[in-house]
N, C-alpha and C positions, 0 to 999 in steps of 0.2 A: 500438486507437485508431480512431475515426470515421473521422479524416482518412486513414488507411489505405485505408481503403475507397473514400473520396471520391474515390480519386486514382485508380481500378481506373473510374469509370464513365465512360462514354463523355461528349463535353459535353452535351448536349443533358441526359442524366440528371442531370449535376453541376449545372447550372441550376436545374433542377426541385427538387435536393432543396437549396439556398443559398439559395433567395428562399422567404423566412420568412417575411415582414412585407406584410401585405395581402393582397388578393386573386389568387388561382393558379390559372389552368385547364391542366391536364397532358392534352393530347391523347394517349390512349395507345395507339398503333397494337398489333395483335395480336402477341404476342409479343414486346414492346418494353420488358419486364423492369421492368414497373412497380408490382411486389411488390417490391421489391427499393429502386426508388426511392421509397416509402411506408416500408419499415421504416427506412432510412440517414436521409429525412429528420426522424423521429418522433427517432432517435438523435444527430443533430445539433443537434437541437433540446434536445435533454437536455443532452449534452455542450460544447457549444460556447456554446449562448446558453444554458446556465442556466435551461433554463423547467425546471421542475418537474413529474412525473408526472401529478401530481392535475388539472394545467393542460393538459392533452390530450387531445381527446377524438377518437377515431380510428375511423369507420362505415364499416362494408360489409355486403351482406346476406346471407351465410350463415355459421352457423357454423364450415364447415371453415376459410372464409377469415378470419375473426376469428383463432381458434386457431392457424393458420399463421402471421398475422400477427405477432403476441403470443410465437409460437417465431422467431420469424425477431428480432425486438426482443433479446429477453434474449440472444440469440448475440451479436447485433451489441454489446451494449451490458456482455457478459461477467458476468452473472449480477446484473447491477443486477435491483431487485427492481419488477416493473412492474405489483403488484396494485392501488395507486393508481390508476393510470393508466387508462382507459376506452377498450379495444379492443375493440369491441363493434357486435351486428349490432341495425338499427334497434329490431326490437320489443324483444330484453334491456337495450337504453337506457332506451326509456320504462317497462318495468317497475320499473326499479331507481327510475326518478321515481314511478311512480305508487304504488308500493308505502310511497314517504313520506307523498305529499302529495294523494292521491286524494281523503280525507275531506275537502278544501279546498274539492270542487263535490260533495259530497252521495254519496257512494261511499266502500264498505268497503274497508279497506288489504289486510283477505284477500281479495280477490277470488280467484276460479278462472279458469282462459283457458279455450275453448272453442273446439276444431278442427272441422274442417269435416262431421260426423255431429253433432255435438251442435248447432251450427249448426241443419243440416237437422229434427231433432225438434223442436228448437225452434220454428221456423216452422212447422212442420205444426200447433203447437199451436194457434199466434196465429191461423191460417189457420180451426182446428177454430172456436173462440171467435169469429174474425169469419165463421163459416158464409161462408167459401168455400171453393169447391170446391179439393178438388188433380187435379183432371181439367181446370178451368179455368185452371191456374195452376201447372205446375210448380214445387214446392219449391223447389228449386234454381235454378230462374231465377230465381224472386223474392231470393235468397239472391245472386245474382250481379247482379244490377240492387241491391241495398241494399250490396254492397262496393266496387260501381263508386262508389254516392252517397258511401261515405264516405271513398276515395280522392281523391274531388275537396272532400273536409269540407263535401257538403251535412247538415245536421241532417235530421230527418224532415220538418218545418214548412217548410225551404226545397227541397225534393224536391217538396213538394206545392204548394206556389207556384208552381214551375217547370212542374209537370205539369199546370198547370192546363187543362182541357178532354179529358185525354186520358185515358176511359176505363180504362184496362190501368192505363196508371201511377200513378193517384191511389189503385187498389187497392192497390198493390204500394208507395205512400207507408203507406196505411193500416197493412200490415201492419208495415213496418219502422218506425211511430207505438207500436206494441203491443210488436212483436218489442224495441226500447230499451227499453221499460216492462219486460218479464219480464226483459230481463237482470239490468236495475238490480235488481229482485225476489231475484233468485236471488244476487245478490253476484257476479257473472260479467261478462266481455267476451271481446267477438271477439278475432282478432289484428286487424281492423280500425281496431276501437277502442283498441287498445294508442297508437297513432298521433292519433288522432283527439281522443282525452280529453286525450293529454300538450298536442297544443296548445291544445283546452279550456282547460287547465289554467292555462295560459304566459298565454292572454290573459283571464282571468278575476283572477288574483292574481299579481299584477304582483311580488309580493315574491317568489315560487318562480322567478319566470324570471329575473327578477337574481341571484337566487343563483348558476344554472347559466350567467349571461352572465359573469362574475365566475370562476365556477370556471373556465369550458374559455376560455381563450384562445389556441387554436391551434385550430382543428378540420379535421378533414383525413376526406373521405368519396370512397368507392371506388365504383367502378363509378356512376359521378354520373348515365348516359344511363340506367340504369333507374328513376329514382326517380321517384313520382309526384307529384301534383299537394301530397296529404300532407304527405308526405315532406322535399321543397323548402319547403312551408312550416315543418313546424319547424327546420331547419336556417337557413334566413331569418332567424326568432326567437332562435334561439341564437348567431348572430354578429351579429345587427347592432353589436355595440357596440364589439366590438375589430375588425373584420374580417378576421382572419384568418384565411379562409377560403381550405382547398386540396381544390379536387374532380377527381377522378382520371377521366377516363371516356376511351369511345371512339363518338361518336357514328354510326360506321359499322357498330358491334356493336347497336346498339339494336335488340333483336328481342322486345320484351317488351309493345308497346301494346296488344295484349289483355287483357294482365291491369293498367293502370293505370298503365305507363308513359309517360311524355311529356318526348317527345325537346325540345321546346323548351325543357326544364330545362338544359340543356346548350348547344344551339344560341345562345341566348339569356343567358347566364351575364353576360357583358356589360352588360346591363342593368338589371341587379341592384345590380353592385359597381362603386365607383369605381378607375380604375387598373388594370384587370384585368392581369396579366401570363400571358399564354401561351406556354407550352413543347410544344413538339410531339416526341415520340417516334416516330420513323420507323423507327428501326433494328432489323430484325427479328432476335430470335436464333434463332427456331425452324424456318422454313421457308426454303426455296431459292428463288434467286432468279424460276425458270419462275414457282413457285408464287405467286412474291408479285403478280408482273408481270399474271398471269390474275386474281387477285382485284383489281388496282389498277385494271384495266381494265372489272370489270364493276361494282365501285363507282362508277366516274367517269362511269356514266350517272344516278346519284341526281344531284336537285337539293337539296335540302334534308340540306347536309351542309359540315362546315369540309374543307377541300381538303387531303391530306396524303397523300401518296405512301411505300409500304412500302419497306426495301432491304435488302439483307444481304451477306453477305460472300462466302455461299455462292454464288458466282455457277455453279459446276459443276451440272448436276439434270436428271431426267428428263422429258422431256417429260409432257404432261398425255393420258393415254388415254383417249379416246371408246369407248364400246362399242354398238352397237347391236344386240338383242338380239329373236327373234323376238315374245317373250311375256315374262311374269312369271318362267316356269318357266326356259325361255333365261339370263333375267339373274341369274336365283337361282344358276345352276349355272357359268354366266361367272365371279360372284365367289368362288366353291368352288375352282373349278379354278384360280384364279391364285393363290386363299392357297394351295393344297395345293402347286402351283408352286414358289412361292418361300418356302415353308418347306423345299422339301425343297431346291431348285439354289441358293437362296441366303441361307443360313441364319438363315430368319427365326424368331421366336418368335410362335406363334396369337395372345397377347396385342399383338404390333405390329401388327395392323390392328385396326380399326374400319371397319363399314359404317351409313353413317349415310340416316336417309331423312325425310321432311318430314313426315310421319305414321304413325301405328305399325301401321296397317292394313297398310303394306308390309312389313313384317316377317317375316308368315308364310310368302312364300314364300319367303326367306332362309333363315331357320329352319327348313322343309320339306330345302334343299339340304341344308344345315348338318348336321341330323339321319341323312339321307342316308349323309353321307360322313365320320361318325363325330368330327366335330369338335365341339370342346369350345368351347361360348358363352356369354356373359352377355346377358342382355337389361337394360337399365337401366330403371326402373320395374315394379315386380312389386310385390306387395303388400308395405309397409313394414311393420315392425314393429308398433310399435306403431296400428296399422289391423286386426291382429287382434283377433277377438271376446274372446277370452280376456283380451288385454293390455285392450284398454281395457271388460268387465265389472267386472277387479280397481283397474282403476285409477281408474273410476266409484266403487266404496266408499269408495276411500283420496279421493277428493272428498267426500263423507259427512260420512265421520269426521269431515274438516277442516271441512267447512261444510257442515251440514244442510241449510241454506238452496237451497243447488242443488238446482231442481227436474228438471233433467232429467238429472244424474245417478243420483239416488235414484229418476226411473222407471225406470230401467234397469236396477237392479237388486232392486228393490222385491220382484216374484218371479223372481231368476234368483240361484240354485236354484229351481226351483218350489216354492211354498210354501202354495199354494190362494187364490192375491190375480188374482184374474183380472182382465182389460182392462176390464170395468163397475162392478167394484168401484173402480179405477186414475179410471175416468172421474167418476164419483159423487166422489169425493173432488177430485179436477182442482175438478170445477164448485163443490163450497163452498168450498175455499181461495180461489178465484176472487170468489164471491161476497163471503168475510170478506176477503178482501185481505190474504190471508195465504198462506204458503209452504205446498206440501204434509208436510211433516213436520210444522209446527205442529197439524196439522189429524188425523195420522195421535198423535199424542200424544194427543186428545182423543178418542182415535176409540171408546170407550166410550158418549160421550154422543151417536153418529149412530144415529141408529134407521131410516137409509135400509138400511145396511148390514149383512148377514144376521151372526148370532152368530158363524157360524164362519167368515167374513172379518176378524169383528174381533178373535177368538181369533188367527188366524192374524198379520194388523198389529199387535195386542199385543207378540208372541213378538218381532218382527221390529224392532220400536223398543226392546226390551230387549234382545234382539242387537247394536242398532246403539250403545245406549249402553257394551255392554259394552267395545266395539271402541275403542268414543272414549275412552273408561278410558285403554287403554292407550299413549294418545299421550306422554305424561308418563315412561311408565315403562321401555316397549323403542324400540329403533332401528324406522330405515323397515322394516328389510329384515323384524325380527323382527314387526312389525306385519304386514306380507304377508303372512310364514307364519298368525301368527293369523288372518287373513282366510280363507284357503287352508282353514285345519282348520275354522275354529268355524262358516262357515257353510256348509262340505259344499261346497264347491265342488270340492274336490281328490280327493273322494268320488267325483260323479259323473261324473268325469273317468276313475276307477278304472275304474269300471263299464261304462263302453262298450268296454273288452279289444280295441282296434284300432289301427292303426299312426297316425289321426288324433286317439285319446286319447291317444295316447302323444309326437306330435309337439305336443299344444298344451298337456302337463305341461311338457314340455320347455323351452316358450316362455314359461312364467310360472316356468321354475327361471331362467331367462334375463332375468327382469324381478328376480327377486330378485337377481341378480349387478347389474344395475344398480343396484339400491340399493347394496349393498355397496359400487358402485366409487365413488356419491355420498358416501355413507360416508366415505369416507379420504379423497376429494380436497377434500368443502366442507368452508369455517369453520362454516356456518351447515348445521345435519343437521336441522333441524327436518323434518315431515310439508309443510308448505306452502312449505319454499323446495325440497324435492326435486318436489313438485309443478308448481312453477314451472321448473323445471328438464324435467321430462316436456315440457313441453306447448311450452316452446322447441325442443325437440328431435325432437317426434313427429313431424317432416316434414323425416328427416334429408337430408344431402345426398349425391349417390351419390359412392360413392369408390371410386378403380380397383381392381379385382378383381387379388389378387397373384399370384392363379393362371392357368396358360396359356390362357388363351380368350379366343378373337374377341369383342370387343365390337358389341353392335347398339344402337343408340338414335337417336331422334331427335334432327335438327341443335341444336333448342332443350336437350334433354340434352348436347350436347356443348360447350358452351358454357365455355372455360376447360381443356377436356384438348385434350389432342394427341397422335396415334401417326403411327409412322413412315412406314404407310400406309395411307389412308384411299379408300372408296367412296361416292360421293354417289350412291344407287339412283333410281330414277323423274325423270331430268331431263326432263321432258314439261309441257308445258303440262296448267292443272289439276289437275296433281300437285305440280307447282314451276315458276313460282309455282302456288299452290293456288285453287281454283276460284271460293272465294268471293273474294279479293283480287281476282280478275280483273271477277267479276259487281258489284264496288260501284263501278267505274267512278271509282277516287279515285289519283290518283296517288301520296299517299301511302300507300296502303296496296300498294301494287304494289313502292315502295320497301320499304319493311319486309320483303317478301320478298326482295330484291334483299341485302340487309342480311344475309339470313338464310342468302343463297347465300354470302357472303362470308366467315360464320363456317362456314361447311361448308369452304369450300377452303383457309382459314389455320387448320384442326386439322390439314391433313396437316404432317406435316414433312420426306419425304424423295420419296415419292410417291403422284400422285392419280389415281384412276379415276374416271370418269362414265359410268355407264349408263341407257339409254334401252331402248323396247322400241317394236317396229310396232303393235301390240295389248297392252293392257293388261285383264285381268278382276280391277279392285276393287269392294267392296263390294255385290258377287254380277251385275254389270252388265261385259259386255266391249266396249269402243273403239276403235277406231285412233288412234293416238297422233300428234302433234305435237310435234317437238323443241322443249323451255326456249327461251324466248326468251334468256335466260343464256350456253345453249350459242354462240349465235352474238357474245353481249357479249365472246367469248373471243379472245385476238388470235390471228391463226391460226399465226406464229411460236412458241407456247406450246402450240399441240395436233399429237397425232399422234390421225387419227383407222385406229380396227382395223378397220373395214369399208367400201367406199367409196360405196357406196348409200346412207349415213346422209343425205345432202341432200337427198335426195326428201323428204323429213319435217322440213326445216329449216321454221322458224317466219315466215322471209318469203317461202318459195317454195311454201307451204303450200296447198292447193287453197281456195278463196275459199269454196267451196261445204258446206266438211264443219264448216268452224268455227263454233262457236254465235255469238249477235248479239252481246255483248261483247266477243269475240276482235276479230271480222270492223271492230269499231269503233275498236277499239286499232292495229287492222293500218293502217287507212285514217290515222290522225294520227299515227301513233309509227313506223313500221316504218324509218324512217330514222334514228332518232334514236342509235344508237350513231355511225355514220358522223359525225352533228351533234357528239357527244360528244368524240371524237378532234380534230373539227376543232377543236374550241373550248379544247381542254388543249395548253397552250402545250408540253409534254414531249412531246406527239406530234406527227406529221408530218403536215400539210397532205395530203388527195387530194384528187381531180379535184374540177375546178372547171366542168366539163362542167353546159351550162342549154338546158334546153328552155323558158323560162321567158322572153318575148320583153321585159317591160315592167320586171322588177328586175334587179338586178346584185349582187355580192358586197358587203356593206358599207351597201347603202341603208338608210334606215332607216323603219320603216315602223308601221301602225297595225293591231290587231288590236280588233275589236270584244267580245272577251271579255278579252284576254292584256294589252289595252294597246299603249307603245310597246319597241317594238325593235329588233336590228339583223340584216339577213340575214347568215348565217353558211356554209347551203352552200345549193346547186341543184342537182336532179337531176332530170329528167323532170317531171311536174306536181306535188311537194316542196318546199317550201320552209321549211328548217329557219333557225326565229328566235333569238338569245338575246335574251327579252324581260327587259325592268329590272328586273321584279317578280317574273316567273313560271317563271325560269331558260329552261332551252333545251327549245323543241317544234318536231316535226315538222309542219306545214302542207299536206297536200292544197289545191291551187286549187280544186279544183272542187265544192270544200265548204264555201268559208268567204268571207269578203271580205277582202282587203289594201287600204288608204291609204298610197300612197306621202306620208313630211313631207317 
């Protein structure tokens, strides 16, 4: 029974999952078991108030968490059957819409998706056609400048609006003008556009969106603080009419604004919805009390953030160890020697730690130690599967078959086998398809009547479009899996794989006996086995998400990788300024982006769970360049009741005792208006305790209120030598140097 369960959560969670009806913001502090309170309320909602499977629609953005989701439901809810129901990460939502109702704005229902290589050819082509250079214009920028425009759903025509005057970007409007055009060509979209066209879609034919306003009337979306600008728009679209809307996030976790996040989707929730009801999740199950009390304290110097304090029960724990370490080499073998430590005095397992670090540049000397001292690691990020050549050669065919129309699948494989189609023959054919307005296969069927093209090129594209028909024959008659093998034999692919007799022919049969077991497992588990829904299934899945390794090894990955696990005990490496926070957040001189690091210190120290290390180094040699290092400003956001530090020299290299003369102009700018601003922070959080109130500051006092000619008004909060920290109305709390700015006493 639900209410079983109901009666098991704490209150704060029992609130969250009973307020059904309107709009819900679930502030979900780290660790604060709000998987838990998402599946009991999806289950309450079925049981109790009778809403119906088909009427819930339940978003978060990866699949592992979808699929946990979805198992966590059927337990709760004891084999109720929960295929109606929409447990689903954003892009497999709007495919299952666009896959209806696409042909609504001028687009095929088959489409193909396109990951981020197909992407990149693709713009190299547009790039070839508008004769610009890829020496002038990196691929992949302009590929990252056209995901940004359509995260925020500019069209091409409003990209170049906006750009107007600005050389680089009206090119880089032009190409992603072209680049929309060849998609639409080829029957293809980004994952961009997966997002982009559903709300195309919603506000173009107003009947497709009432359907779906009509179907979900509950909708409930996870991890809310990463969603883009997008994202919040279609979910806007899809509740305005019942508002029941419940978004789950954690706005101190937002570490994702480079790739299109915006935290004001969450900050901001409020002004969206009427009656908003917030629940705050505070009660941490995973970490100890030290731990919590250190991240709450260096969160509580963010201004731009809803106020909520971690706690747990665990009040027993170990302090938080500083390590200061001569070098790279030093700290590589620091974190060696304490795993090797306390797996052997206190029975840990290799797999209970993680060392985590803010770039994967630091890595290698980890993994130098690591290899060292015979210990067994994982690295998170390594080449994913489906990123091999192999996997995606055979998987470019099986796009083919399904739709000829894909031109930059079928370059791909046009000659791979080689078959004597070489890149000018590839090109010659590119430019009339281009010129007829026609796909390159249309063009390679005809290719009898090109007299550009020498005999035995066209002999060869003959052979090669009657191979491809033969292949598409058999869509009708064997399964996916048996389709790959015919792929595999009839076009000599598995041949030349024979032929190179080496342990890398042999490791990349293996990888496509390995793609064939995935068909197999599509096989059994969909209703629907067709060629084009296993397809749609590949390309959801080709950027899986990592999942903990069952075997005994140290985990390595960056903090942004660690997002959502947790080990017993954890290493935060490179605490130095320029390493963390990272160099360019310091050099944009933007407060918020200095938060966003801050954010990203916070999910570093709520993965530990039982205990944490912080290592620093005097000199650091990255990216082939050696420095003396300055301690995180972080390390010092740390309250000092929460650290034990292992060396006691470390504060010669603290970040506000730092020598004025070695910091680059950035720093030296940050130091001069911020270097008080923890002290400010403490003062101003009512759960902490008041310090000196100590002023060398002959003309204000504690409380006056005063005028800044950038910040506005506000109230002096502390005094300290020539400091003067404000919390102004608008701009939260900063630190004030006198001798660089002007103050109005009102």
């Amino acid at each position: 029974m639900i209410s079983d369960i109901i009666e098991k959560l704490n209150p704060a969670q029992r609130e969250a999952v009973e307020n059904t009806e309107g709009a819900v913001l679930i502030l979900a502090g780290a660790g604060s078991g709000k998987t838990r309170v998402l599946t009991t309320r999806i289950g309450y909602l079925m049981e109790d108030k009778d809403v119906k499977a088909e009427n819930i629609l339940a978003i978060t953005f990866t699949n592992k968490a979808a699929n946990e989701m979805r198992e966590r439901v059927e337990e709760t809810l004891e084999g109720t059957d929960t295929k109606e129901m929409w447990i689903t990460t954003f892009h497999s939502c709007c495919v299952r819409i666009l896959r209806k109702s696409i042909n609504k704005i001028g687009y095929n229902r088959s489409f193909v998706i396109y990951d981020s290589p197909d992407q990149v050819t693709l713009i190299k082509d547009c790039m070839r056609e508008l004769d610009i250079s890829d020496k002038a214009f990196d691929p992949k920028y302009v590929l990252s400048c056209i995901s940004n425009a359509k995260d925020k759903l500019y069209s091409p025509k409003k990209y170049l609006k906006l750009n107007e005057g600005d050389i680089s970007k009206t090119k880089v409007g032009e190409i992603y003008a072209l680049y929309q055009d060849r998609l639409k060509r080829n029957s293809a979209l980004d994952f961009d556009d997966l997002i982009m066209k559903t709300v195309e879609l919603f506000k173009e034919c107003p009947d497709v969106l009432d359907f779906y306003r009509n179907k979900f009337r509950y909708i409930m979306v996870d991890e809310y603080q990463d969603t883009s600008k997008a994202q919040y728009e279609l979910i806007k679209l899809l509740a305005k009419q019942h508002q029941n809307i419940c978004v789950v996030g954690d706005d101190d976790q937002s570490i994702y604004g480079w790739r299109g996040a915006d935290i004001r989707n969450i900050l901001e929730f409020e002004r969206d919805y009427d009656n908003v009801k917030i629940v705050k999740l505070e009660q941490n199950y995973r970490s100890t009390q030290v731990i919590l009390d250190a991240a709450n304290h260096v969160i509580a110097n963010n201004t731009e953030r809803k106020r909520k304090r971690l706690w747990s029960d665990k009040k027993e724990g170990q302090l938080i160890k500083i390590q200061l370490a001569e070098n790279e080499i030093e700290e590589g073998d620091f974190i060696i020697n304490t795993i090797s430590y306390m797996k052997r005095y206190e029975d840990r397992d290799y797999k209970d730690f993680a060392v985590l670090y803010r770039a994967n540049a630091q890595a290698r000397s980890v993994e130098d130690a690591l290899n060292r001292a015979g210990i067994p690691y994982n690295i998170y990020g390594g080449i994913k599967f489906y990123e091999r050549k192999e996997i995606k050669d055979i998987i470019a065919y099986l796009r083919v078959i399904q739709n000829p129309q894909d031109d930059v699948s079928l370059k791909r494989i046009i000659n791979v086998p080689r078959r004597g189609i070489g890149l000018r023959t590839i090109e010659k054919i590119e430019d009339r398809a281009s010129l007829k307005e026609e796909s390159i296969y249309s063009v390679l069927i005809d290719i009898e009547d090109n007299s550009d093209i020498s005999r035995k090129a066209r002999a060869s594209i003959s052979e090669f479009v009657d191979l491809m028909s033969t292949l598409r024959s058999f869509t009708g008659i064997y399964t996916v899996s048996q389709v790959i093998e015919k792929v595999l034999d009839i076009t000599g692919y598995k041949d030349e794989l024979l032929k190179e007799k080496n342990n890398e022919g042999e490791d990349r049969l293996e990888n496509l006996q390995e793609l064939i077991s995935v068909a197999l497992e599509f096989e059994s588990s969909s209703d629907d086995k067709s060629l084009e829904s296993f397809l749609t299934n590949v390309a959801l899945n080709a950027e899986p998400d990592n999942e903990e390794e069952e075997e005994d090894r140290v985990s390595l990955m960056t903090i942004h990788s660690s997002k959502g696990l947790e080990f017993p005990v954890v290493f935060l490496a490179g605490m130095e300024e320029k390493i963390f926070p990272i160099s360019r957040a310091i050099q944009s001189m933007k407060d918020s982006d200095i938060e966003e690091e801050r954010r990203l210190c916070y999910v570093g120290i709520t993965r530990a769970k039982e205990e944490l290390f912080l290592t620093l180094t005097r000199k650091r040699t990255l990216y082939g360049r050696t420095n003396p290092s300055i301690a995180s400003r972080f390390i010092e956001e740390l309250p000092d009741e929460c650290i034990e530090r292992l060396n006691k020299e470390q504060k010669e290299l603290s970040f506000s005792k730092a020598n004025y003369n070695i910091l680059d102009k950035y720093t030296q700018k940050y130091k001069m208006n911020n270097m008080n601003k923890v002290e400010a922070a403490k003062k101003a959080n009512a759960t902490i305790k008041n310090t000196s109130n100590e002023s060398n500051i002959d003309d204000l006092k504690l409380g006056a209120k005063v005028h800044h000619p950038k910040f506005g008004l506000g109230t002096v909060v502390a005094l300290k030598g020539p400091d003067v920290t404000i919390a102004f109305d608008n701009q939260g709390i900063k630190t004030i140097n006198k001798e660089y700015t002007t103050l109005d006493l009102v």
